[in-house]
Backbone as JSON Lines, residues from 0, in Angstrom:
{"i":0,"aa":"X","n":[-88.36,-123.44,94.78],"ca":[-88.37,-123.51,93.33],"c":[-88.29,-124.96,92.9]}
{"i":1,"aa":"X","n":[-89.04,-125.09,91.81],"ca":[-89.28,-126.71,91.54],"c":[-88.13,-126.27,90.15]}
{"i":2,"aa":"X","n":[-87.75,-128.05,90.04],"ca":[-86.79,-128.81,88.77],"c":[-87.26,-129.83,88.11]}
{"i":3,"aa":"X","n":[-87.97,-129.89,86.77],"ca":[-87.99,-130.9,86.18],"c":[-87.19,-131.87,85.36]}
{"i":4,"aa":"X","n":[-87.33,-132.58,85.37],"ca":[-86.63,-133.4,84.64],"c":[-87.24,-135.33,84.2]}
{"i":5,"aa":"X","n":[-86.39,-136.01,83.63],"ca":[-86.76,-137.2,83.29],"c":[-86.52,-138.37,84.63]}
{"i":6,"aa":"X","n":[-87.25,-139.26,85.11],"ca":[-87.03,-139.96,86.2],"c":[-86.03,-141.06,85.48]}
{"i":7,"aa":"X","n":[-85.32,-141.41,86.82],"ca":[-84.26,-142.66,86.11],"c":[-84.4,-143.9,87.59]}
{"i":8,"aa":"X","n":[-84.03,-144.73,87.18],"ca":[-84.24,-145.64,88.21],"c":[-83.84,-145.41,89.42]}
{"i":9,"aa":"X","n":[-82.78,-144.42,89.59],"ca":[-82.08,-144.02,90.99],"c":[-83.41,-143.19,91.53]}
{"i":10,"aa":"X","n":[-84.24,-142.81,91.12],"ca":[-85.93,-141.95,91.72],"c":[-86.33,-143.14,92.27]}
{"i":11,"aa":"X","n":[-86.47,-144.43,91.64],"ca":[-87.99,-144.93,92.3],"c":[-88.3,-145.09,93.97]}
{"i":12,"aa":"X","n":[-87.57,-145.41,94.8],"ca":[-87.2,-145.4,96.29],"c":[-88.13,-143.81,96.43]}
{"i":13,"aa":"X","n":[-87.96,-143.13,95.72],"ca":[-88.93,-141.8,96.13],"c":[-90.53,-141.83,95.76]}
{"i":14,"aa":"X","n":[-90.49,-142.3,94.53],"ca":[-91.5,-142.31,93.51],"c":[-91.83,-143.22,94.42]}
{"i":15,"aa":"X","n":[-91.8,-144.34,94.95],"ca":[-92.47,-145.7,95.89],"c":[-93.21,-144.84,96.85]}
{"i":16,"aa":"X","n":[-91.78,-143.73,97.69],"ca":[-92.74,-143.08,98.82],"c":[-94.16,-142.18,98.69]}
{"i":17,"aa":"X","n":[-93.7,-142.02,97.06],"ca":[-95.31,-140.95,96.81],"c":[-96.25,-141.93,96.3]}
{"i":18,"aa":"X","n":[-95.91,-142.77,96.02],"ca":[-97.43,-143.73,95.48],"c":[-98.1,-144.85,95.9]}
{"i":19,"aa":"X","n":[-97.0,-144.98,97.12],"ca":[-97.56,-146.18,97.94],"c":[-98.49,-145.9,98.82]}
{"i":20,"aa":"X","n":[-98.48,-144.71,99.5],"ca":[-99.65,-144.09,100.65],"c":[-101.07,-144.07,99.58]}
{"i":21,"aa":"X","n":[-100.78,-143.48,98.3],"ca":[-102.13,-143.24,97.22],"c":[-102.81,-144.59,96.81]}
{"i":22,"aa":"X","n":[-101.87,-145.42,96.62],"ca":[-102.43,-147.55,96.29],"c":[-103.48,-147.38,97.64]}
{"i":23,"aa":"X","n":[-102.44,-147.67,98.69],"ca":[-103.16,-147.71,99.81],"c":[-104.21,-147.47,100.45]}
{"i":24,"aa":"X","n":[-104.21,-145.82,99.55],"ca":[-105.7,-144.8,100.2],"c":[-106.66,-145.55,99.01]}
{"i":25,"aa":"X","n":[-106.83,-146.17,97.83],"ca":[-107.39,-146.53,97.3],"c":[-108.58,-145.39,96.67]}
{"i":26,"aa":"X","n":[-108.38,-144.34,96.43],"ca":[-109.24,-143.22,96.72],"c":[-109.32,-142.17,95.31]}
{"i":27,"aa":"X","n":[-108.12,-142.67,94.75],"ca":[-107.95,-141.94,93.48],"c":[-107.19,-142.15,91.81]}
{"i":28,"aa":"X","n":[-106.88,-143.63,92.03],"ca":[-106.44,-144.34,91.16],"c":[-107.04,-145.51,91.18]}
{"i":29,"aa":"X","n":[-107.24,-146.48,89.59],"ca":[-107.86,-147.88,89.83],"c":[-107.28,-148.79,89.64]}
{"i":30,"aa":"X","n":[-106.26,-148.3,90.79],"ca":[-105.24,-149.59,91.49],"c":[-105.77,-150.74,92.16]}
{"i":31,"aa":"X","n":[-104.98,-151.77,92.48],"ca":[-105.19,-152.75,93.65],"c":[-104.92,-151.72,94.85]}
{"i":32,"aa":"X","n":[-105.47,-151.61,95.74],"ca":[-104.76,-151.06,97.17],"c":[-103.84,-152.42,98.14]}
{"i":33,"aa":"X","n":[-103.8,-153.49,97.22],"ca":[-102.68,-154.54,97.66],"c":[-101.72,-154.29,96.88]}
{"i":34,"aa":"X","n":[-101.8,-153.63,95.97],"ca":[-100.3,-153.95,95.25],"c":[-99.23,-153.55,95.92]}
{"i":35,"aa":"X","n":[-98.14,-154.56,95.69],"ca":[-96.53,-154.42,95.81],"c":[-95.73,-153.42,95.44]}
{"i":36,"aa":"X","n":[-94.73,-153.45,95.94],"ca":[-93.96,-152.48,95.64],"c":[-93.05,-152.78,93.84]}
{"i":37,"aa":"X","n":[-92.61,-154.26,94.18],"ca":[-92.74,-154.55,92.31],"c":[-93.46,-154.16,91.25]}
{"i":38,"aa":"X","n":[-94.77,-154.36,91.52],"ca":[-96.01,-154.22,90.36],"c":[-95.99,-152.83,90.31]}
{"i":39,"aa":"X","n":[-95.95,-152.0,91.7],"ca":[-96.02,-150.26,91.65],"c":[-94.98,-149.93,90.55]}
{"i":40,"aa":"X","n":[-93.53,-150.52,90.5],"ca":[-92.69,-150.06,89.78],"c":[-92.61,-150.61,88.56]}
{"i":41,"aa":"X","n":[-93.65,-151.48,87.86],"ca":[-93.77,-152.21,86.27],"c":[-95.05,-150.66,85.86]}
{"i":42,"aa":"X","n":[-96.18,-150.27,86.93],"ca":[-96.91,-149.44,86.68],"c":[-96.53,-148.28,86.58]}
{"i":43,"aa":"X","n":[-95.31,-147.86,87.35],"ca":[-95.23,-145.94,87.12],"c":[-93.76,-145.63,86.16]}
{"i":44,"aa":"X","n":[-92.81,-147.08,86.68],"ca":[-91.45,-146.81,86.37],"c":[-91.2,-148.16,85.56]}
{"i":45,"aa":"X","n":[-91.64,-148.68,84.21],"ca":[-91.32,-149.82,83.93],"c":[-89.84,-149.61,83.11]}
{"i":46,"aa":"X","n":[-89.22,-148.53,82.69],"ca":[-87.73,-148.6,81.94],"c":[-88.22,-149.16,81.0]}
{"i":47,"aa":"X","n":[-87.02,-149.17,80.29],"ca":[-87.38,-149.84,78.67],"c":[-87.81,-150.69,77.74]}
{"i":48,"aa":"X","n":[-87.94,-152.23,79.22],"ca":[-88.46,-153.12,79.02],"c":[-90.17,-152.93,79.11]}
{"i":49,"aa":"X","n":[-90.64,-151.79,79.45],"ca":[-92.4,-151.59,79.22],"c":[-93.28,-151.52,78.34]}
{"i":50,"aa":"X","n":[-93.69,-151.84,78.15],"ca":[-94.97,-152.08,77.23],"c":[-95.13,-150.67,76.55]}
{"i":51,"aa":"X","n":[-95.08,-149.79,77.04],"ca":[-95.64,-148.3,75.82],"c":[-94.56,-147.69,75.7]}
{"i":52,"aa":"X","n":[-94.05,-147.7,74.22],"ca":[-92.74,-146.8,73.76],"c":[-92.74,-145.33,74.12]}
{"i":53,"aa":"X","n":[-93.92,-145.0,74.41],"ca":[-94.09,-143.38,74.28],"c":[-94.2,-143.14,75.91]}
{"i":54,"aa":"X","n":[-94.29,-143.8,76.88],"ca":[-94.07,-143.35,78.1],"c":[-92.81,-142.54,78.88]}
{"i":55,"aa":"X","n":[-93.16,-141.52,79.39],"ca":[-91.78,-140.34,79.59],"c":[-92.46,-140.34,81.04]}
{"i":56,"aa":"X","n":[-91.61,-140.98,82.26],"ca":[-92.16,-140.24,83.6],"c":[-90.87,-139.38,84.15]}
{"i":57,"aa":"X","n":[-91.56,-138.52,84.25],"ca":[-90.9,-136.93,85.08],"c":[-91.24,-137.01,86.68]}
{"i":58,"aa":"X","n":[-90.5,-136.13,87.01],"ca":[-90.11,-136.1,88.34],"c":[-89.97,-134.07,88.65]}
{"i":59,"aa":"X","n":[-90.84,-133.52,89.93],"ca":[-90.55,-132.87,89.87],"c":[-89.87,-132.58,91.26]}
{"i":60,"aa":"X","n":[-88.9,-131.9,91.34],"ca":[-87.99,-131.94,92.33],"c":[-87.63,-130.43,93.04]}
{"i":61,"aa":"X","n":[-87.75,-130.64,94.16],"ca":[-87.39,-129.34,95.18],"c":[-85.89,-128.67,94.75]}
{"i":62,"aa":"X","n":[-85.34,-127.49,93.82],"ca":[-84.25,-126.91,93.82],"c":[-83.05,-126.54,95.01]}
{"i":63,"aa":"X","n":[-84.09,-126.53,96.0],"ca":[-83.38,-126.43,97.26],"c":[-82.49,-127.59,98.1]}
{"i":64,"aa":"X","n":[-83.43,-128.61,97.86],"ca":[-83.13,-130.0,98.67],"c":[-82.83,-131.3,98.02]}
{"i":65,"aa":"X","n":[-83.14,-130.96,96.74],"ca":[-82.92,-132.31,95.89],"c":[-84.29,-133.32,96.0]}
{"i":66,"aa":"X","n":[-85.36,-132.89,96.6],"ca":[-86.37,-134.08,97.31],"c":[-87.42,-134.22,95.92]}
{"i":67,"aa":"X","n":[-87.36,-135.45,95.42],"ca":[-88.37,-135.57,94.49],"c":[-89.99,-135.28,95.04]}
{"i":68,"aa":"X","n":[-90.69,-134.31,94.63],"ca":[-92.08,-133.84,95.61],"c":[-93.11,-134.21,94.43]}
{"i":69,"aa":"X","n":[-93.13,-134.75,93.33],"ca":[-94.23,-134.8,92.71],"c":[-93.79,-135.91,91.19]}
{"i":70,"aa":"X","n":[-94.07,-136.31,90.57],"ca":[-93.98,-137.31,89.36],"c":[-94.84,-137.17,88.7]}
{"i":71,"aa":"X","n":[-94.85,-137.13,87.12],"ca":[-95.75,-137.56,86.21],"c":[-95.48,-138.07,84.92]}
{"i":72,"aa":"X","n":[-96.37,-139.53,84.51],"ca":[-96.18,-139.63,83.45],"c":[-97.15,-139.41,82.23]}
{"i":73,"aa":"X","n":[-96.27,-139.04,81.16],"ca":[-96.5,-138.78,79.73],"c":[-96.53,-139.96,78.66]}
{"i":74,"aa":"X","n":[-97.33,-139.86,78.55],"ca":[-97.16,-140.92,76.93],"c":[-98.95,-140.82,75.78]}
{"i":75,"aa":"X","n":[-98.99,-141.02,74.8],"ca":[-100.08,-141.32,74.28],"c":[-101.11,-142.11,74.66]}
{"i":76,"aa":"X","n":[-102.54,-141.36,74.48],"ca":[-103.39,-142.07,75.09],"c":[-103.94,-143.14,74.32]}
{"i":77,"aa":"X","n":[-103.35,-143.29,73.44],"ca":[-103.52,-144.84,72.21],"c":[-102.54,-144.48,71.63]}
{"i":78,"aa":"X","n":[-103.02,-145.9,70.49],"ca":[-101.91,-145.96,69.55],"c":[-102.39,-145.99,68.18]}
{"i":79,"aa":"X","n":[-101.49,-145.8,67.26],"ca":[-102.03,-145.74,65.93],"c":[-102.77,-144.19,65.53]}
{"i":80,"aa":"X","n":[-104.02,-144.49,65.38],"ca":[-104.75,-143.25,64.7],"c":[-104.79,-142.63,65.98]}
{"i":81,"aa":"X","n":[-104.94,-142.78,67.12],"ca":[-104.84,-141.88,68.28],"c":[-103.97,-141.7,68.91]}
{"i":82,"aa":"X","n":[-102.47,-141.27,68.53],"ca":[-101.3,-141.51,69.31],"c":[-101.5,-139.8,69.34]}
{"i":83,"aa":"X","n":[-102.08,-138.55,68.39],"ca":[-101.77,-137.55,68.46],"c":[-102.29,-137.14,69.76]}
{"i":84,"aa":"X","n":[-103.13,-138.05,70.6],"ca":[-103.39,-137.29,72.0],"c":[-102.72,-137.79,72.89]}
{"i":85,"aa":"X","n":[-102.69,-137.25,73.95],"ca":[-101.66,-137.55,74.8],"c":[-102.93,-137.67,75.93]}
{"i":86,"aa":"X","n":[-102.24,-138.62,76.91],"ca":[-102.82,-139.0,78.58],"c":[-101.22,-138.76,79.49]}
{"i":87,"aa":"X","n":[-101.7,-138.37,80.65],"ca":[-100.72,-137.92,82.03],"c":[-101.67,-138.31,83.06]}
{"i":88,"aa":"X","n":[-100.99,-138.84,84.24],"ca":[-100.84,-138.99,85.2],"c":[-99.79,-138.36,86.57]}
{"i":89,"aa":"X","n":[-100.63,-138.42,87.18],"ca":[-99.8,-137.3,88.66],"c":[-100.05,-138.08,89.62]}
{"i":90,"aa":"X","n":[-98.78,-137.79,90.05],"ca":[-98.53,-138.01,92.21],"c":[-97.57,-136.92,92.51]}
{"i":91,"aa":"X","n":[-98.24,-136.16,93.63],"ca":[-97.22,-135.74,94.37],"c":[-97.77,-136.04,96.15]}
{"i":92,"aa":"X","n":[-96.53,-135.95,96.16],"ca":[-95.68,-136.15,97.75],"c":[-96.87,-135.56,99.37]}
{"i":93,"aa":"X","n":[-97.45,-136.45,99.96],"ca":[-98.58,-135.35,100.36],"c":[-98.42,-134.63,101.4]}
{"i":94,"aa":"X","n":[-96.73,-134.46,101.96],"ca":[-96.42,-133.16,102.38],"c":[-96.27,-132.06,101.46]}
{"i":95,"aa":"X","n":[-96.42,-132.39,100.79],"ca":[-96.4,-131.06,99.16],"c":[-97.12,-131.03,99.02]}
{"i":96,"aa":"X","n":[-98.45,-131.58,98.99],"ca":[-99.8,-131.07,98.92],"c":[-100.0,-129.45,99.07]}
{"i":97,"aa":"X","n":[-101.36,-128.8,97.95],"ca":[-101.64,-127.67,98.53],"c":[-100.62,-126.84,98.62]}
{"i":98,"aa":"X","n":[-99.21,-126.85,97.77],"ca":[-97.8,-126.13,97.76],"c":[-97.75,-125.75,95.9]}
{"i":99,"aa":"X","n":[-98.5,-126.07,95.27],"ca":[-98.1,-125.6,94.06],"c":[-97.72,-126.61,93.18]}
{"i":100,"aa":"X","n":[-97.29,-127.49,93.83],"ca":[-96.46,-128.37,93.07],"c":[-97.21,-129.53,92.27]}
{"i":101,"aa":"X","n":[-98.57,-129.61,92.33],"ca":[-98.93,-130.52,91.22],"c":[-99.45,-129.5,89.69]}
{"i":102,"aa":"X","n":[-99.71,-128.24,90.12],"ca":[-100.28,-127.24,89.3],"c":[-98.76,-127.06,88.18]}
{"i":103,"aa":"X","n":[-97.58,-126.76,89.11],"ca":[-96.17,-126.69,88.12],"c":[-96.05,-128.0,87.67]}
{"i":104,"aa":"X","n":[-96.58,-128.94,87.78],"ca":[-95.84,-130.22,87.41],"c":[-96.45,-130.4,85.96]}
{"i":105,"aa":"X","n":[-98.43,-129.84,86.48],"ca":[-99.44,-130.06,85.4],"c":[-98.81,-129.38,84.0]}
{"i":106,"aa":"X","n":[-98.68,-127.8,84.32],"ca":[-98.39,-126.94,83.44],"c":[-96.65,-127.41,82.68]}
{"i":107,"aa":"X","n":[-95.86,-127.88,83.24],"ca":[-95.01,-128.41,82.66],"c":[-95.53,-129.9,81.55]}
{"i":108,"aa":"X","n":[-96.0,-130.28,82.13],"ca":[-96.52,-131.72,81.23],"c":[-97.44,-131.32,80.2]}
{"i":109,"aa":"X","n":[-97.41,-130.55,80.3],"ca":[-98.99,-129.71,79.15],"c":[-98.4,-129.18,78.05]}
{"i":110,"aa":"X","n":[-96.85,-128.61,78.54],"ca":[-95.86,-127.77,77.74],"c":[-94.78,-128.7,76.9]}
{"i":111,"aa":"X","n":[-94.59,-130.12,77.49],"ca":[-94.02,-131.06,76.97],"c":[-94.56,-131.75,76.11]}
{"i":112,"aa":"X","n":[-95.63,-131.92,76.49],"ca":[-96.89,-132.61,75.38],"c":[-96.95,-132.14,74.2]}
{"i":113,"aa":"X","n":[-97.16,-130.81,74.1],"ca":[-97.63,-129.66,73.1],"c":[-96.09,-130.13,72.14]}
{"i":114,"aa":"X","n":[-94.69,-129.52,73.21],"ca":[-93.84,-129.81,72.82],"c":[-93.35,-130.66,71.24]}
{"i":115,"aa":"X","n":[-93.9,-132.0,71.86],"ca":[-93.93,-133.67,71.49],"c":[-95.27,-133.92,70.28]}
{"i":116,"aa":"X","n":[-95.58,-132.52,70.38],"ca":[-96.46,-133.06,68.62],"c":[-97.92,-133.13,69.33]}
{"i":117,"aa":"X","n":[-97.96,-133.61,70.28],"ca":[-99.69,-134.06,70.74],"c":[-100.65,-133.02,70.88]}
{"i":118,"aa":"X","n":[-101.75,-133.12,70.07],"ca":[-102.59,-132.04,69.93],"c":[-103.66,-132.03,70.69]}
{"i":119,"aa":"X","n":[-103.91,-132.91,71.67],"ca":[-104.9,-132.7,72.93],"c":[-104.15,-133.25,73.98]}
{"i":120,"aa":"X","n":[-104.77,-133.44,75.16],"ca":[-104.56,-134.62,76.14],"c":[-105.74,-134.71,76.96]}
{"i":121,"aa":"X","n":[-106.01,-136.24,76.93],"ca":[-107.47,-136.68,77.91],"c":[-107.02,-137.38,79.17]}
{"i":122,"aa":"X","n":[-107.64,-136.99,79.9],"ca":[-107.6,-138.61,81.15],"c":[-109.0,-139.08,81.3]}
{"i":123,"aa":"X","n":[-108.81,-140.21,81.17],"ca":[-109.8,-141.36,81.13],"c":[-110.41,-141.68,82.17]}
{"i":124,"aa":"X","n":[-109.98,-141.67,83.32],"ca":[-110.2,-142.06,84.49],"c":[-110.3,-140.79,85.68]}
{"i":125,"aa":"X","n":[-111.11,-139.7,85.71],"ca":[-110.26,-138.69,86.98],"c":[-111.78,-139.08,88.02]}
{"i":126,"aa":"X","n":[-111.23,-139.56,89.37],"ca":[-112.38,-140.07,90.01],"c":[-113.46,-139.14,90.41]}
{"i":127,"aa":"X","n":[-114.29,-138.86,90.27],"ca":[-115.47,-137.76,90.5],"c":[-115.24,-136.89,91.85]}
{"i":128,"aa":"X","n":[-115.23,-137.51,93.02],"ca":[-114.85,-137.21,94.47],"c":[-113.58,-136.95,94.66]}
{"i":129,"aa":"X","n":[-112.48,-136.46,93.48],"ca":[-111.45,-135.67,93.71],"c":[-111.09,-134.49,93.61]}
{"i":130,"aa":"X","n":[-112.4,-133.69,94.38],"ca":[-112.43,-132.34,94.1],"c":[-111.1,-131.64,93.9]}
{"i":131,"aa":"X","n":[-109.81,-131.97,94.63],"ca":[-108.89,-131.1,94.33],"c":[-108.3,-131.41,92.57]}
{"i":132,"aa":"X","n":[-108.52,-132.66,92.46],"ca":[-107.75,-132.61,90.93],"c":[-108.7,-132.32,90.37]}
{"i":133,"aa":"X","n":[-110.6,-132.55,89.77],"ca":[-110.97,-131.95,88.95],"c":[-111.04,-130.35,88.95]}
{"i":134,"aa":"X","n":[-110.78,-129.64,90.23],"ca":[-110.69,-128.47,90.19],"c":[-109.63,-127.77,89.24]}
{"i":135,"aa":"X","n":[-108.18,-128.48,89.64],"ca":[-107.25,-128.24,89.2],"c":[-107.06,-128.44,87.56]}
{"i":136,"aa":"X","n":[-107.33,-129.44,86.74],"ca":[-107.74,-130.19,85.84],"c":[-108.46,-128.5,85.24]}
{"i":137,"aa":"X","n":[-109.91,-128.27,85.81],"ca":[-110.24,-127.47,84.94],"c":[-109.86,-125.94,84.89]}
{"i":138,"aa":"X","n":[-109.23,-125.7,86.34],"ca":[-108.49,-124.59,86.04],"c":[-107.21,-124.4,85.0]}
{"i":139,"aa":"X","n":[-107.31,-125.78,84.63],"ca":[-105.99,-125.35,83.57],"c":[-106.57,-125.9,81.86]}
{"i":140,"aa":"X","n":[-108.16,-125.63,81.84],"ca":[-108.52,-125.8,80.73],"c":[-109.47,-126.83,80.37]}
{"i":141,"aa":"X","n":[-109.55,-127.78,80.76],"ca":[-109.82,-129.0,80.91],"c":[-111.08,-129.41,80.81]}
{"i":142,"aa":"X","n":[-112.24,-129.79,79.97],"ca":[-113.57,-130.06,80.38],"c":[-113.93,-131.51,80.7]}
{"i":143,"aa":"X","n":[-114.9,-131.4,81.46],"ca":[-115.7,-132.99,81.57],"c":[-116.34,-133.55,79.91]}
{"i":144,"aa":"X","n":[-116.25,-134.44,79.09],"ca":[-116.6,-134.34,78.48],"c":[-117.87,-135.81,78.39]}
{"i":145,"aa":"X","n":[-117.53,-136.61,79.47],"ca":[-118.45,-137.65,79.63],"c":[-118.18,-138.31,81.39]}
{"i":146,"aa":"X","n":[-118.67,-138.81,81.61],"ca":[-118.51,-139.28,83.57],"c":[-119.37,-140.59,83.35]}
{"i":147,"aa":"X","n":[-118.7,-141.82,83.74],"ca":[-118.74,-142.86,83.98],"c":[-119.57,-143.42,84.98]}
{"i":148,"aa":"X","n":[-121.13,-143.36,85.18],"ca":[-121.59,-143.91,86.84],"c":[-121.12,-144.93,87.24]}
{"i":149,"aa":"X","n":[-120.9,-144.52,88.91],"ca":[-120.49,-146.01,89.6],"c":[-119.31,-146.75,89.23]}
{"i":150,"aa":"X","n":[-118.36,-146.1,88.04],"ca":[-117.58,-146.7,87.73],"c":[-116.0,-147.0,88.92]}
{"i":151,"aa":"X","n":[-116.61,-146.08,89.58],"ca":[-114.65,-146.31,90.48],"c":[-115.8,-146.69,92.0]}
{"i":152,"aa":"X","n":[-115.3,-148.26,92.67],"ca":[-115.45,-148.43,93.49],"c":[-115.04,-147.32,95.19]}
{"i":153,"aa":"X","n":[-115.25,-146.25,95.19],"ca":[-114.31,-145.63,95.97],"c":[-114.61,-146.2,97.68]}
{"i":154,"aa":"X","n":[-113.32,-146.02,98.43],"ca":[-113.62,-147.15,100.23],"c":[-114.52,-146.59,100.78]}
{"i":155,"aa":"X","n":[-114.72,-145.14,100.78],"ca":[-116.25,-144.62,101.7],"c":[-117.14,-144.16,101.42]}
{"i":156,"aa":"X","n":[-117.15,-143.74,100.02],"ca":[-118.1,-142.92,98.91],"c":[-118.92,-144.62,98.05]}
{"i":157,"aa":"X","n":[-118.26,-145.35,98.26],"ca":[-118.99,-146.36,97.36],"c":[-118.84,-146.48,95.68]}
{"i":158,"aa":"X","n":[-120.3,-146.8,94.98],"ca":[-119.76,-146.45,93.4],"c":[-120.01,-144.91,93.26]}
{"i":159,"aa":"X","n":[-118.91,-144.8,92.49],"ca":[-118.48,-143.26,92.33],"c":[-118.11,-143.5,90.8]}
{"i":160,"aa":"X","n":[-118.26,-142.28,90.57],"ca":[-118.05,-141.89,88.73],"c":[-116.8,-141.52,88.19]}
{"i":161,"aa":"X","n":[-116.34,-141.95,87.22],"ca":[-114.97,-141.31,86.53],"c":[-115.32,-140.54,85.24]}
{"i":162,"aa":"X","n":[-114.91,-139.36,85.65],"ca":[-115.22,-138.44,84.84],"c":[-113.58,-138.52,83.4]}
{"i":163,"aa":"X","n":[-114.12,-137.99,81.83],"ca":[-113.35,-138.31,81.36],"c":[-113.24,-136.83,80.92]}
{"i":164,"aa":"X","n":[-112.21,-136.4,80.88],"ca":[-111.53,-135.08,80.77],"c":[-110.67,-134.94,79.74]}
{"i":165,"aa":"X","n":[-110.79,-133.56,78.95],"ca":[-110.17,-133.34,77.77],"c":[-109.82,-132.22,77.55]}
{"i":166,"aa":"X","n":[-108.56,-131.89,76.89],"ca":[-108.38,-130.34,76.08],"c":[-107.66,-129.97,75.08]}
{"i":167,"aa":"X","n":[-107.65,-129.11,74.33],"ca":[-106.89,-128.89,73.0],"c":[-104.96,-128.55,73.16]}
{"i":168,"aa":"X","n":[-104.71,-129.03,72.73],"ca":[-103.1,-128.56,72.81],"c":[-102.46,-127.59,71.36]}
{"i":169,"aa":"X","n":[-103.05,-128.4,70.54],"ca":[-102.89,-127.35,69.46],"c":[-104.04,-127.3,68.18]}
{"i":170,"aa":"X","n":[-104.02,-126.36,67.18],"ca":[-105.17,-126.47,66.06],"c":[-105.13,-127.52,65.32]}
{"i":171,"aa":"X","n":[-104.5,-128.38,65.38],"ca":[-104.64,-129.19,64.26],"c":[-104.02,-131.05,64.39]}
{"i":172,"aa":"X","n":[-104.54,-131.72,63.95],"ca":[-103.78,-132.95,64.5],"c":[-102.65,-132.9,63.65]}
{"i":173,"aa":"X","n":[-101.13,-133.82,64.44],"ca":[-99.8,-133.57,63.68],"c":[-100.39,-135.55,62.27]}
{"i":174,"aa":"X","n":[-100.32,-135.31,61.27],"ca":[-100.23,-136.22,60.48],"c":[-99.5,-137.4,61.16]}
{"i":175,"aa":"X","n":[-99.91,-138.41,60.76],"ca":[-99.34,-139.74,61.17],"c":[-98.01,-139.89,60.71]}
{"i":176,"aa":"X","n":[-97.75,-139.11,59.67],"ca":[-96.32,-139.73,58.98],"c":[-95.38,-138.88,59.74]}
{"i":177,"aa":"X","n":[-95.66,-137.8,60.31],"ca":[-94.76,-137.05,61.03],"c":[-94.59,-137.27,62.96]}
{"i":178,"aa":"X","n":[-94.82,-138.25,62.85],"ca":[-94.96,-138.26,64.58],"c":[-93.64,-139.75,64.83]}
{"i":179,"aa":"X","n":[-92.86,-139.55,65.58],"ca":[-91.87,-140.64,65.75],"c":[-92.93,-141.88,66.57]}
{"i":180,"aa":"X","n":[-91.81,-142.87,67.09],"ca":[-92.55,-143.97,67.28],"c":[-92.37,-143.73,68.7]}
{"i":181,"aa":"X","n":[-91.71,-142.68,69.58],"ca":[-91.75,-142.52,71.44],"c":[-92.79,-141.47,70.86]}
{"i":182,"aa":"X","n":[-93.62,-141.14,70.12],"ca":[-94.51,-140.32,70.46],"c":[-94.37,-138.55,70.02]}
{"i":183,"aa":"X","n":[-93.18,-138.23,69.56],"ca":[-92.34,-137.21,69.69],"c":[-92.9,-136.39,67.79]}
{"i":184,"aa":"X","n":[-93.2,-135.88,67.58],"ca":[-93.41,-135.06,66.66],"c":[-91.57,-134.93,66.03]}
{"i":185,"aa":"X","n":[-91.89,-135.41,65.25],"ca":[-90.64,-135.58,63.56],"c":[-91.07,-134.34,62.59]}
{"i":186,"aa":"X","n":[-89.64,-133.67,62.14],"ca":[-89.64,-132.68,61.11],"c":[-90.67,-133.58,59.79]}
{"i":187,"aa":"X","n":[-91.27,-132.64,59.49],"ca":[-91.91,-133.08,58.11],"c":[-90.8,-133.46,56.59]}
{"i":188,"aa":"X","n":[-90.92,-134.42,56.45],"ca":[-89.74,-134.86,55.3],"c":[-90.46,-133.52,53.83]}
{"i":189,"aa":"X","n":[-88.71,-133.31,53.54],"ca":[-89.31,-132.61,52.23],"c":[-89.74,-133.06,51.24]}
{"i":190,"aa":"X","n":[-90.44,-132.62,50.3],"ca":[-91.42,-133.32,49.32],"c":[-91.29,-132.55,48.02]}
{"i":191,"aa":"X","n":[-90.92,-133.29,46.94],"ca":[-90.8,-133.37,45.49],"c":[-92.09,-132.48,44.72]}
{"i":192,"aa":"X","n":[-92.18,-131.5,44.16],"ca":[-93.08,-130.86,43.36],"c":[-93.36,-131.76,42.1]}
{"i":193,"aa":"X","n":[-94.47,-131.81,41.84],"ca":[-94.36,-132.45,40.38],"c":[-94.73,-131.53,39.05]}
């Protein structure tokens, strides 16, 4: 049984072990496959000093063992007039692979989103030759809505395409005046009849 929750700096030593093999493989993010273990943690885990107010990374964790097996972060995929959509990102653990656990992690982040006011969520980047995530991606709704040629250098496939992926979270966009500044959907202030 998986546990979600909010990552805190006592995770990253885990969060390192799931995203350093993925830098490395260079295969599905448009990382450096040199980057450090510093820069990894300004990119997945920057704390409060980071650049996007609306970033929330989760952690999803084995009930049994305590073992963080999967991470994702949440935040808006712009800002301003486009803060009502939301972008996520995933790693899990790749002995957890093929266990469920990026599908519970997805469907939790989808439910938090919705949660948080955001009335779609896109990813910008999902590399074409990742059959298991665009599979996954569209089993949970998700369409291609444009693909990038040649855009992701991939190490054995060459130029490869990033497909940009999208889906509805709710009917309607939440108004600008009602959305906080982490991103979070605010009660609508009451309003004076005239």
């Amino acid at each position: 049984m998986l546990q979600f929750r909010t990552a805190g700096p006592e995770d990253w030593p885990a969060l390192w072990s799931i995203m350093e093999p993925v830098v490395r493989a260079g295969e599905t993010y448009c990382w450096d496959p040199s980057m450090d273990e510093e820069a990894g943690r300004l990119e997945w885990l920057p704390g409060p000093a980071g650049a996007d107010p609306t970033l929330v990374v989760l952690v999803a964790v084995d009930a049994g063992t305590g073992r963080v097996l999967g991470t994702a972060q949440l935040h808006a995929n712009r800002g301003g007039n486009g803060a009502h959509v939301a972008n996520a990102s995933f790693l899990v653990a790749a002995d957890a692979g093929g266990r469920g656990v990026g599908r519970a992690l997805a469907v939790h982040v989808l439910d938090a989103a919705r949660a948080a006011g955001y009335t779609a969520m896109q990813f910008n980047a999902v590399v074409e030759t990742n059959d298991r995530a665009v599979a996954l991606w569209a089993s949970l709704g998700f369409t291609i809505v444009g693909t990038v040629p040649g855009a992701f250098l991939h190490p054995s496939a060459g130029p490869t395409g990033l497909h940009i992926m999208h889906r509805l979270l709710l009917a309607a966009p939440v108004p600008a005046a009602t959305r906080g500044t982490a991103g979070r959907r605010q009660p609508p202030q009451a309003t004076m009849g005239s």
